[in-house]
PyMOL CGO cylinders between C-alpha atoms (Angstrom):
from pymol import cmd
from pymol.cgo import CYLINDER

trace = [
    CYLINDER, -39.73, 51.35, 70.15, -42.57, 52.60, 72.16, 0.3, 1, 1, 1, 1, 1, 1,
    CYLINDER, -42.57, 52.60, 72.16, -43.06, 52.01, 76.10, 0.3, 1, 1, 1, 1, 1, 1,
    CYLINDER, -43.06, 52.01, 76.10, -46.58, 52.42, 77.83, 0.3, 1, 1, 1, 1, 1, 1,
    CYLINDER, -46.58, 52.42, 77.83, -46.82, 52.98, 82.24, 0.3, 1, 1, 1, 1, 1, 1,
    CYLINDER, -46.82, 52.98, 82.24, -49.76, 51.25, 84.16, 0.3, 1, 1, 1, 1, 1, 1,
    CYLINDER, -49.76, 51.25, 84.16, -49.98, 52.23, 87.91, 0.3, 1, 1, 1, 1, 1, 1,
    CYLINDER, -49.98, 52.23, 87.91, -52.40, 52.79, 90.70, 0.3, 1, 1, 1, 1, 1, 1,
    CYLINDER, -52.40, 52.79, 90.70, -54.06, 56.06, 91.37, 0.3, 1, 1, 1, 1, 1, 1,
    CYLINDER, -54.06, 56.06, 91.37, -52.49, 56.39, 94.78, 0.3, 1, 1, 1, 1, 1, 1,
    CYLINDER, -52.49, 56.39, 94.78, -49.10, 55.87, 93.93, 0.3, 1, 1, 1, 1, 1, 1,
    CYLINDER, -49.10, 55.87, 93.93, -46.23, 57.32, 96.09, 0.3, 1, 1, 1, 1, 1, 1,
    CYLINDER, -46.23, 57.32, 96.09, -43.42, 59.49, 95.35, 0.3, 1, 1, 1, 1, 1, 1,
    CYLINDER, -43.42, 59.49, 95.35, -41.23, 57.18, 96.04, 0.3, 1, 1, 1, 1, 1, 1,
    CYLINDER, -41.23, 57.18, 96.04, -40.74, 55.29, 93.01, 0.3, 1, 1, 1, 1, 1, 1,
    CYLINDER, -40.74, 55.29, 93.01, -39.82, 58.10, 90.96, 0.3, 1, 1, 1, 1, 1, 1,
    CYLINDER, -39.82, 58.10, 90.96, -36.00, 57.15, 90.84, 0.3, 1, 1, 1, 1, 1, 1,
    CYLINDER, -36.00, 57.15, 90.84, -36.54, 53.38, 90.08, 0.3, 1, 1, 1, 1, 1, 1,
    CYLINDER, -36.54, 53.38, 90.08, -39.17, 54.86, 87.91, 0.3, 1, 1, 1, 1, 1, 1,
    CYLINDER, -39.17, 54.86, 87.91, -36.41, 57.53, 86.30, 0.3, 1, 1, 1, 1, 1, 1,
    CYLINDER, -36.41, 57.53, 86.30, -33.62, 54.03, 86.34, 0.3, 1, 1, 1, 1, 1, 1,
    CYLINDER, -33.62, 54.03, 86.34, -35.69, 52.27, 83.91, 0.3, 1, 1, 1, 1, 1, 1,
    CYLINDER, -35.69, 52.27, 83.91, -36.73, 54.70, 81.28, 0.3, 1, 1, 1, 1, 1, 1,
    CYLINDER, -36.73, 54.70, 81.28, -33.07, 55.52, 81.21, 0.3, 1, 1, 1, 1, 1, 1,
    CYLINDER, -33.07, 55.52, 81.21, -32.48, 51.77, 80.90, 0.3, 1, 1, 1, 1, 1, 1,
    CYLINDER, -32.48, 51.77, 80.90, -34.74, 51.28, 78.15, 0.3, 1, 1, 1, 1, 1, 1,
    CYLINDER, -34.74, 51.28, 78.15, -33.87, 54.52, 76.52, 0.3, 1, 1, 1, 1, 1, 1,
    CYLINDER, -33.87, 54.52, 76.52, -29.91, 53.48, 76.28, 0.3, 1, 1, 1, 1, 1, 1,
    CYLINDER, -29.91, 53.48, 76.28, -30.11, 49.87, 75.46, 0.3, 1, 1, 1, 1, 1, 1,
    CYLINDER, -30.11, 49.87, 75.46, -33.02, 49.06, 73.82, 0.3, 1, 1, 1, 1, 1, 1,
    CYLINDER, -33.02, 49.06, 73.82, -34.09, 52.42, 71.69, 0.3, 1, 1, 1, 1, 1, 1,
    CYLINDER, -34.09, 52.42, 71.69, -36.97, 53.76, 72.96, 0.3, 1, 1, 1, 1, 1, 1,
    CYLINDER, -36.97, 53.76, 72.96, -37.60, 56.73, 71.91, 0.3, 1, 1, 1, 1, 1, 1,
    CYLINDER, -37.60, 56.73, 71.91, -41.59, 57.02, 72.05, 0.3, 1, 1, 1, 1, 1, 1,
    CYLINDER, -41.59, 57.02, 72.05, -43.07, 56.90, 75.38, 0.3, 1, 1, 1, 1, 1, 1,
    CYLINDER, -43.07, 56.90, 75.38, -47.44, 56.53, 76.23, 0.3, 1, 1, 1, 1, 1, 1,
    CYLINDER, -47.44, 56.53, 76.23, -48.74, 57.52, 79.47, 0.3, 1, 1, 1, 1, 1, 1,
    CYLINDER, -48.74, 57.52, 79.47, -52.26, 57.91, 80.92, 0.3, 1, 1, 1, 1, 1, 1,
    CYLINDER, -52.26, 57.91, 80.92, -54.02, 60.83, 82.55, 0.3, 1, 1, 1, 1, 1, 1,
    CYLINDER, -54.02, 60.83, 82.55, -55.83, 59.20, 85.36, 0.3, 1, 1, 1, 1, 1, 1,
    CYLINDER, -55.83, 59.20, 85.36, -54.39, 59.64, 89.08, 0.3, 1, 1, 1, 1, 1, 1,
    CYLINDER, -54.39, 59.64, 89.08, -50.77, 59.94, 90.89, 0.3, 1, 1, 1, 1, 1, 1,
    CYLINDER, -50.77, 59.94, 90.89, -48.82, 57.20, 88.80, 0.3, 1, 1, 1, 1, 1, 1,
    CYLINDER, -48.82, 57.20, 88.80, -49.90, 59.07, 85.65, 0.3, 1, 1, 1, 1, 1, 1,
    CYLINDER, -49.90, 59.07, 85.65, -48.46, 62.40, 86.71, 0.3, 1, 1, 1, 1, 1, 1,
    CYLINDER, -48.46, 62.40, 86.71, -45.07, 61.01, 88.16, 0.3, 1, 1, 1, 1, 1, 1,
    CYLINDER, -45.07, 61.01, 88.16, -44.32, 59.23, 84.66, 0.3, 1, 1, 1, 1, 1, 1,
    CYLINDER, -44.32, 59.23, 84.66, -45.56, 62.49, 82.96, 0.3, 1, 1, 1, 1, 1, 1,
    CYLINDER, -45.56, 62.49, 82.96, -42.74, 64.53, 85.24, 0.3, 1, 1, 1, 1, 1, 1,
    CYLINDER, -42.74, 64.53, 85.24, -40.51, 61.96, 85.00, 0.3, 1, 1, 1, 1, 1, 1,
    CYLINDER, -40.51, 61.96, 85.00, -40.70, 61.91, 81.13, 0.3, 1, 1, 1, 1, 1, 1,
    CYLINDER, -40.70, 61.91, 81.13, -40.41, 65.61, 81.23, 0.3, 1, 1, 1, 1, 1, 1,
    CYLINDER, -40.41, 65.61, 81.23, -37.14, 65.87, 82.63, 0.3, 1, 1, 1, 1, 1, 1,
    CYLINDER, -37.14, 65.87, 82.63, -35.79, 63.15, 80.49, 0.3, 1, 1, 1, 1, 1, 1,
    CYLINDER, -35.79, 63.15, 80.49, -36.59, 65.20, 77.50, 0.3, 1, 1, 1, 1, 1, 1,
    CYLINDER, -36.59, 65.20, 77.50, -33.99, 67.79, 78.26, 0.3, 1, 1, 1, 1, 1, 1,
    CYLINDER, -33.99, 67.79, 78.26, -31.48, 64.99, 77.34, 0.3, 1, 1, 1, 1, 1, 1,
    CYLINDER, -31.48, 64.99, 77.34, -32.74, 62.48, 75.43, 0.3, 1, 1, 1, 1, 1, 1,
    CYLINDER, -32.74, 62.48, 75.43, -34.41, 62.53, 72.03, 0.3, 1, 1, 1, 1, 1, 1,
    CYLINDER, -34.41, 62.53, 72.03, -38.12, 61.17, 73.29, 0.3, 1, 1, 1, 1, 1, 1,
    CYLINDER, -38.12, 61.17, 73.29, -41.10, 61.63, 72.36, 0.3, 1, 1, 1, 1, 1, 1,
    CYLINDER, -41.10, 61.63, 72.36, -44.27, 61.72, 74.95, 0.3, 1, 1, 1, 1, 1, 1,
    CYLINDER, -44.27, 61.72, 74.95, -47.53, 61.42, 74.43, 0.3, 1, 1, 1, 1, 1, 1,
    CYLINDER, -47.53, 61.42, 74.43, -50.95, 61.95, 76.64, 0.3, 1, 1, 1, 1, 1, 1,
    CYLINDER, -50.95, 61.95, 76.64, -53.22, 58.84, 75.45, 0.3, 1, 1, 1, 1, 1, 1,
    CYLINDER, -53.22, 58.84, 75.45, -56.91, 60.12, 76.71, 0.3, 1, 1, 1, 1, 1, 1,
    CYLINDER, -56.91, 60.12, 76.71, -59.70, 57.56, 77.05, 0.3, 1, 1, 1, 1, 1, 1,
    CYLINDER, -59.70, 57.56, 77.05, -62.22, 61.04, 76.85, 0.3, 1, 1, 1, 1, 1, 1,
    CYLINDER, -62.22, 61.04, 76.85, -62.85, 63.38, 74.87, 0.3, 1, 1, 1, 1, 1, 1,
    CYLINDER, -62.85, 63.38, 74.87, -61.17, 66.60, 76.07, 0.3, 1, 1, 1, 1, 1, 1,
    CYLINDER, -61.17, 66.60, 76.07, -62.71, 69.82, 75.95, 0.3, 1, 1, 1, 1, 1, 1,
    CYLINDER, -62.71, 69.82, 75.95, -60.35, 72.19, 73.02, 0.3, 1, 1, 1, 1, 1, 1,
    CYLINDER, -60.35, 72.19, 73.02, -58.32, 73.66, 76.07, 0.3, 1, 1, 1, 1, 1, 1,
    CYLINDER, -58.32, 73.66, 76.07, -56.96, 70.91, 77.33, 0.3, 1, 1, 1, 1, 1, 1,
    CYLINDER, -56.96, 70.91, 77.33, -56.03, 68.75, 74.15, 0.3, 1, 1, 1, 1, 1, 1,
    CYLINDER, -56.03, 68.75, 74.15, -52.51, 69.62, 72.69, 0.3, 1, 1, 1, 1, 1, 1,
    CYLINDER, -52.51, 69.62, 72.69, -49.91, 67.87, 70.28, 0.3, 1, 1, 1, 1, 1, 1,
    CYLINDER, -49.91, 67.87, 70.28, -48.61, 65.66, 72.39, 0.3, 1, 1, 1, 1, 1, 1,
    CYLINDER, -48.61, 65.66, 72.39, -52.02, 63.92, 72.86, 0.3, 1, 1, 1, 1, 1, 1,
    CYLINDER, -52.02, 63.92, 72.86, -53.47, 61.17, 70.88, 0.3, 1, 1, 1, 1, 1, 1,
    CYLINDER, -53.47, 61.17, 70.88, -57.28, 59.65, 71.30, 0.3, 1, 1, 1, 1, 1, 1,
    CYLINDER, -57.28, 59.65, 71.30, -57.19, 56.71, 70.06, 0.3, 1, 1, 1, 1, 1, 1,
    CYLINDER, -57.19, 56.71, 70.06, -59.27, 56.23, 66.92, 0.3, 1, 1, 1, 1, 1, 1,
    CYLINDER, -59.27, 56.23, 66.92, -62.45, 54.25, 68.04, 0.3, 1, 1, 1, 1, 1, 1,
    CYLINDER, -62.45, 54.25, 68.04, -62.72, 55.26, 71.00, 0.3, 1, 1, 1, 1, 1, 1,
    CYLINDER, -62.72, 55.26, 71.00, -65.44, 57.72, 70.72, 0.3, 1, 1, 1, 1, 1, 1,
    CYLINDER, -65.44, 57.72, 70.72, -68.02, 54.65, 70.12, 0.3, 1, 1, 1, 1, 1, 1,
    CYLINDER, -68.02, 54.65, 70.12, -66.73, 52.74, 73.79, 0.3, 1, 1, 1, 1, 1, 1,
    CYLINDER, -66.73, 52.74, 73.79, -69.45, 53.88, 76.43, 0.3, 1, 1, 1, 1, 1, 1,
    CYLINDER, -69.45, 53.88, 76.43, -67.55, 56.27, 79.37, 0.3, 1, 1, 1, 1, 1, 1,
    CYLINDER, -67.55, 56.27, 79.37, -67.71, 53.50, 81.87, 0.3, 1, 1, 1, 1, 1, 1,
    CYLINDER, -67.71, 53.50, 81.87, -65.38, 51.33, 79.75, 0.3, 1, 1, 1, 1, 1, 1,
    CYLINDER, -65.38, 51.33, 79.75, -63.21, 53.52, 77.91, 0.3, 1, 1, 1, 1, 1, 1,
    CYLINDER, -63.21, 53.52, 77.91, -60.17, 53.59, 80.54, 0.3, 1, 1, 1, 1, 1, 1,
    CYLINDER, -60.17, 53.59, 80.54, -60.06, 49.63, 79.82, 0.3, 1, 1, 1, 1, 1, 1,
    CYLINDER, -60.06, 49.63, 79.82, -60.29, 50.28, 76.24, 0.3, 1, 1, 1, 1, 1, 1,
    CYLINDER, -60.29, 50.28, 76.24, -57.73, 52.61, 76.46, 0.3, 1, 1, 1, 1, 1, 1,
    CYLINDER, -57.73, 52.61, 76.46, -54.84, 50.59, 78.10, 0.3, 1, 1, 1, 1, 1, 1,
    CYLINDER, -54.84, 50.59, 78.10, -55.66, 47.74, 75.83, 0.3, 1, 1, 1, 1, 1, 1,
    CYLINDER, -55.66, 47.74, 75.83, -55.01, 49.88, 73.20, 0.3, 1, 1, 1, 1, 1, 1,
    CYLINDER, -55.01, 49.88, 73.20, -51.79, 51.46, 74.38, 0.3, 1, 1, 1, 1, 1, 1,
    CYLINDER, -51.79, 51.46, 74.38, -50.50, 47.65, 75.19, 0.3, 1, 1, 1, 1, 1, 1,
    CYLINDER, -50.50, 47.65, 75.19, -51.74, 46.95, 71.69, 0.3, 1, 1, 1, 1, 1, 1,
    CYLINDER, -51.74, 46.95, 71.69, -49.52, 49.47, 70.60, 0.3, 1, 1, 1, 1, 1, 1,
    CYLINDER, -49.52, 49.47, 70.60, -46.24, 48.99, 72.87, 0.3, 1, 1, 1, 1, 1, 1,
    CYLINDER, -46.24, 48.99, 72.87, -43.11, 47.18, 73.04, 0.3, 1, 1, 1, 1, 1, 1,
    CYLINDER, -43.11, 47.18, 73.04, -42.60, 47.76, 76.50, 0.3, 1, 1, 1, 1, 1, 1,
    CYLINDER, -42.60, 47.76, 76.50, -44.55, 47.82, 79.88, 0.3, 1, 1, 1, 1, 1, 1,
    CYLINDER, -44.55, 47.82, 79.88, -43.54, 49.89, 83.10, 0.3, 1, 1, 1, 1, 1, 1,
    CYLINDER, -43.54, 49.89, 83.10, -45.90, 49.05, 85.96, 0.3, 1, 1, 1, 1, 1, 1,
    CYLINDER, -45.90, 49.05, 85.96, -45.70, 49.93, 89.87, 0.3, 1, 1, 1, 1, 1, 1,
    CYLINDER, -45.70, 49.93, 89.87, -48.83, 47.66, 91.15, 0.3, 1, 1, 1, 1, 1, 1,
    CYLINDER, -48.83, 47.66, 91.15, -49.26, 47.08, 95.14, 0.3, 1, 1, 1, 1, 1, 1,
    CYLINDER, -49.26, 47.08, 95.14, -52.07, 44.07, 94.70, 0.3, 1, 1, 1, 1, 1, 1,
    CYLINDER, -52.07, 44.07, 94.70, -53.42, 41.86, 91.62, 0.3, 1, 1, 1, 1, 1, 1,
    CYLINDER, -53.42, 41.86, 91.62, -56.88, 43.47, 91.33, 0.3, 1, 1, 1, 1, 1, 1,
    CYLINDER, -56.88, 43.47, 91.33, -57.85, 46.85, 89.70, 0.3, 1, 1, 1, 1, 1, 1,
    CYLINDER, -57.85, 46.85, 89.70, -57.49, 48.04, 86.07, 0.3, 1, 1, 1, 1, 1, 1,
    CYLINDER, -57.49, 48.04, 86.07, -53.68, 48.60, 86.27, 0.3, 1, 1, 1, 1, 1, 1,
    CYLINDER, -53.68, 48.60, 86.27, -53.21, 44.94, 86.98, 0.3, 1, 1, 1, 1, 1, 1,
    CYLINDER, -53.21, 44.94, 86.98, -55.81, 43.75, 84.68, 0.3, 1, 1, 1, 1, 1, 1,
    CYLINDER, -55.81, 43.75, 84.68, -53.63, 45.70, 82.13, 0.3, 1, 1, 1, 1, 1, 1,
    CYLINDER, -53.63, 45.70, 82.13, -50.39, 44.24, 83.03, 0.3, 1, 1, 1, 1, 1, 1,
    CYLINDER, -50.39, 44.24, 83.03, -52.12, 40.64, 82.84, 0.3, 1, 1, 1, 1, 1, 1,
    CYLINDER, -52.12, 40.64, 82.84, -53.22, 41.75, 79.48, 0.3, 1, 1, 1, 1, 1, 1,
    CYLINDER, -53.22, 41.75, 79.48, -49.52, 42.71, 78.56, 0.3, 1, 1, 1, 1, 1, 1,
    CYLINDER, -49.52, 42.71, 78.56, -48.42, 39.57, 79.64, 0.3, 1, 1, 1, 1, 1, 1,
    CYLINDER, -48.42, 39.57, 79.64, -50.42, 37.42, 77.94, 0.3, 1, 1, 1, 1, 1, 1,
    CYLINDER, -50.42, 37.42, 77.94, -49.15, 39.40, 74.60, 0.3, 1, 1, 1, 1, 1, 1,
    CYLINDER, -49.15, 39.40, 74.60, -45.80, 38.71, 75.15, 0.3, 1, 1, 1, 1, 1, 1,
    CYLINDER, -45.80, 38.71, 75.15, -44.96, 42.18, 76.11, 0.3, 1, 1, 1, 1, 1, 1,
    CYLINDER, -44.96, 42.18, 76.11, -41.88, 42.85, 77.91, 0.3, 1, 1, 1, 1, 1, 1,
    CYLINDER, -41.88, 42.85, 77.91, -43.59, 43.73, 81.61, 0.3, 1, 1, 1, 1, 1, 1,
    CYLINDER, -43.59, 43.73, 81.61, -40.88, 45.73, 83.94, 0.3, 1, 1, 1, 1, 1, 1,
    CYLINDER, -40.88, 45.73, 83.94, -42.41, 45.79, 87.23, 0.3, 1, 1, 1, 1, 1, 1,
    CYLINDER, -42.41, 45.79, 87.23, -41.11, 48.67, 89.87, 0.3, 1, 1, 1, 1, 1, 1,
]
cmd.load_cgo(trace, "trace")
């Protein structure tokens, strides 16, 4: 089972134990074992640390989902770019992106602080897939 994270930019520190709560959650009772997270802003980077420590117990797997192409330093194994996504123009690959990690997950974490923004237009997307949404 695979889980994906959507999250504003400016997202605070805060939430890292709810954050930490529900991995564990879903890691425990519903097997997952494959996790998706961005690259874009503060929300991205708790998950990634979150994740990270997780790993030293549990059997996961984490991957990096880009929306650009990365210059040869900076892409490793655990990143994927998803196939098609070199033809989506710059100012629309984020979107293109987090439709196709939804497309490709069982599960939704989100931390969102207003309706508006890509983050929440993901999570609406989710939603209207069926996809199990945990808000934090």
């Amino acid at each position: 089972m695979i889980c994906t994270f959507f999250g504003h930019r400016d997202c605070p520190s805060q939430i890292e134990l709810s954050l930490k709560q529900q991995i564990v959650n879903l890691i425990e009772n519903y097997s997952v074992d494959t996790f998706y997270v961005g690259n874009n802003g503060n929300f991205d980077k708790i998950v990634y640390k979150t994740l990270s420590s997780l790993k030293c117990t549990y059997e996961i797997k984490i991957y990096v989902i880009l929306a650009y192409l990365p210059n040869n330093d900076a892409f490793s194994s655990d990143s994927i770019y998803p196939e098609g996504i070199e033809k989506v123009p710059p100012k629309f690959a984020i979107p293109w992106r987090n439709k196709w990690m939804v497309n490709n997950s069982d599960y939704v974490i989100a931390f969102l602080r207003h309706d508006f923004g890509g983050a929440a237009k993901s999570v609406e997307y989710a939603e209207k897939k069926c996809i199990k949404v945990i808000r934090i």
